[in-house]
N, C-alpha and C positions, 0 to 999 in steps of 0.2 A: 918659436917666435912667429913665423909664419903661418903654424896654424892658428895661432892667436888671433894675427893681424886678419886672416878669412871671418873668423868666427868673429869679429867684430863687424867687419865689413857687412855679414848677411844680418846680422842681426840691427845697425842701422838702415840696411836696406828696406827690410824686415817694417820696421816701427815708421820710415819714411813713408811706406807704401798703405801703412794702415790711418795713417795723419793725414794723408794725400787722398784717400778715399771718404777720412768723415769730415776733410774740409769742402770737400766737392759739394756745389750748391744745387740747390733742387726748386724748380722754379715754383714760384707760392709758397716757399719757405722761407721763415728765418734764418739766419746761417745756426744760433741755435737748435732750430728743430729739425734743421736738415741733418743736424750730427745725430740727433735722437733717432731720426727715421733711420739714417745710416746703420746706428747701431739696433736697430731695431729689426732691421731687413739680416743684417749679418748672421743675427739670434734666428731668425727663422732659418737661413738658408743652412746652419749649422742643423738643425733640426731633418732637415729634407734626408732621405733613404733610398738612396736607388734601390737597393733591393725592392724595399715597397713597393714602388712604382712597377718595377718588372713583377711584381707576385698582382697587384690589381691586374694590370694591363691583362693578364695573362685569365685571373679570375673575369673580370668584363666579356672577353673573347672568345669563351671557352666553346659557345654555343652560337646560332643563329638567334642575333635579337633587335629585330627589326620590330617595328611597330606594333606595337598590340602584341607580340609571342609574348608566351610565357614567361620566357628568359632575359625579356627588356624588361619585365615586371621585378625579375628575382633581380635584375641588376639595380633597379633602381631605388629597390629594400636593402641591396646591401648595401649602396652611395650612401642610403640615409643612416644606414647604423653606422658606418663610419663617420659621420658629422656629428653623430649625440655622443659618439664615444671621446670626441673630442669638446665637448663642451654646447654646440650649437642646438638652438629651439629649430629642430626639423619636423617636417610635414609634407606627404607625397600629394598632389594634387593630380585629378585625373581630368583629364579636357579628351572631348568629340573633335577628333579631324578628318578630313577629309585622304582617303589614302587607297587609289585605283589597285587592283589587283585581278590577273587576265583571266577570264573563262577558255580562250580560245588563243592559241598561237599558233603560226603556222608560215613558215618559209621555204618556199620551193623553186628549183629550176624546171623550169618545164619544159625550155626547148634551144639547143637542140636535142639534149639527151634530160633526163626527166630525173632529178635526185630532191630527195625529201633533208631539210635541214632536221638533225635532233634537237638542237637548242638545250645540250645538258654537255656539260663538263664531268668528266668520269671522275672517280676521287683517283688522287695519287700520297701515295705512302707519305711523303716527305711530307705531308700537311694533316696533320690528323683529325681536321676540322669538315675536311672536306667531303669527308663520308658521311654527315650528318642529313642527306635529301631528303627525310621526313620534317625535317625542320625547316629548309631551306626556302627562300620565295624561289621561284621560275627565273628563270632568264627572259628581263623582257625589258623596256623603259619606259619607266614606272607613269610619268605624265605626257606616254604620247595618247592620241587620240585614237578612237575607233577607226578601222577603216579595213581596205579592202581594194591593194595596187597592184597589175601588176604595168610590168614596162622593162624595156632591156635595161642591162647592168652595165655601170661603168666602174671601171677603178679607180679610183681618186689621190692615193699613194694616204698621208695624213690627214685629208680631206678639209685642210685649213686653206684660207682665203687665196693664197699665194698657190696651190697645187691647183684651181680652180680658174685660175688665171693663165697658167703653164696650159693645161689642157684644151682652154679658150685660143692662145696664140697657136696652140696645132691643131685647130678645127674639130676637136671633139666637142660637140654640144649636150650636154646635159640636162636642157631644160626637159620635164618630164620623165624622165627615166630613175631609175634605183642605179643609186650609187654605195659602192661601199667602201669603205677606208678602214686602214692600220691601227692600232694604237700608238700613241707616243705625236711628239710634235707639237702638241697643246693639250689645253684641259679636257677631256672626256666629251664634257657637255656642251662643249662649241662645234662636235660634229654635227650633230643632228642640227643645231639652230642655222650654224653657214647651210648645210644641203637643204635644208628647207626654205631658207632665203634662197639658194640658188638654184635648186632643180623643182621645186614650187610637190615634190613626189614623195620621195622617204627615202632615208639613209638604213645605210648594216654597217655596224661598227664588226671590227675583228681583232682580237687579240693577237692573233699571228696570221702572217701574213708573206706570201712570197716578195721581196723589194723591187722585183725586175717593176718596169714602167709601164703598163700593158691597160689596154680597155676592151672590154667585151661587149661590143655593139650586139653582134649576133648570137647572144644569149639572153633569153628572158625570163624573168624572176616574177614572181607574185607573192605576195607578203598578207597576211592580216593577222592583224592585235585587234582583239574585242574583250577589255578590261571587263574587272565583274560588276563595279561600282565605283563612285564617285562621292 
């Protein structure tokens, strides 16, 4: 009797929850069409394959394929054969943009003690992608400008608004100088725009990073990017 009384309970539960979903309204629908889309959406979503998604993701990724390689081309033959294969009138369109890439990088300490940056990440096992450096772009950011700085280093901790202000209230000034900051703390692309609003010179992003608090007035850095084109 009991299991009766459950197996009835989940199976009103059951049909409540599915009445409660295709009565839910959808704005610019009629409550008619909103049931239709509802079930419409359901038939798709039953449809969906994680596996798939992990076997593209995996096919997309396989290689470097950044603009113009080879392998954004072969990806974007295979996007299209899975669109016809599913029914769709596909067509690859090829468009001219604009896309800097560096002839010349080069970041150095020069004083007090004199160290040349590599500007290359070695591969490591656990990533099987990562051995790929004939394919790979440089290490560089991608739409800074030409140039040719140098000036002492400061450390910035995540080099967002607030660490720039901390620095400020303890008398380290920045204007002018190469700063460089952490990963993490904000989006990526707000490093270089905050140092360049605030130290008017250039930023060094780093993926790792000691956390102590520290600035290095009497250290000087000189940096140049001279991209190949524009």
């Amino acid at each position: 009797m009991k299991q009766s009384l459950a197996l009835l309970t989940v199976a009103i539960t059951t049909a409540l929850y599915a009445q409660t979903t295709n009565d839910k309204p959808i704005l610019g629908f009629t409550s008619a069409n909103a049931a239709k889309e509802h079930a419409l959406e359901a038939q798709f979503d039953a449809k969906m394959n994680r596996d798939d998604l992990r076997t593209w993701l995996q096919r997309l990724s396989a290689r470097p394929h950044h603009l113009g390689s080879d392998y954004d081309r072969q990806n974007a033959e295979f996007i299209a054969s899975l669109f016809r294969s599913w029914g769709y009138d596909t067509a690859i369109e090829e468009f001219q943009v604009l896309f800097p890439t560096p002839r010349k990088r080069l970041v150095e300490l020069i004083g007090p003690e004199h160290f040349t940056a590599k500007l290359f990440e070695p591969p490591i096992s656990e990533d099987a992608t990562s051995g790929q450096t004939s394919e790979q772009l440089p290490v560089y950011n991608a739409y800074s400008i030409d140039g040719d700085v140098t000036g002492d280093l400061v450390y910035v901790n995540y080099g967002i608004p607030a660490d720039y202000e901390e620095l400020e209230r303890r008398g380290v000034d920045v204007k002018g100088k190469i700063v460089i900051a952490r990963y993490g703390g904000s989006w990526r692309g707000i490093k270089p725009k905050v140092a360049a609003a605030t130290t008017r010179a250039m930023s060094i992003r780093r993926a790792r990073i000691a956390t102590r608090t520290a600035h290095n007035a009497d250290r000087c850095w000189t940096c140049r990017s001279i991209p190949a084109s524009r």
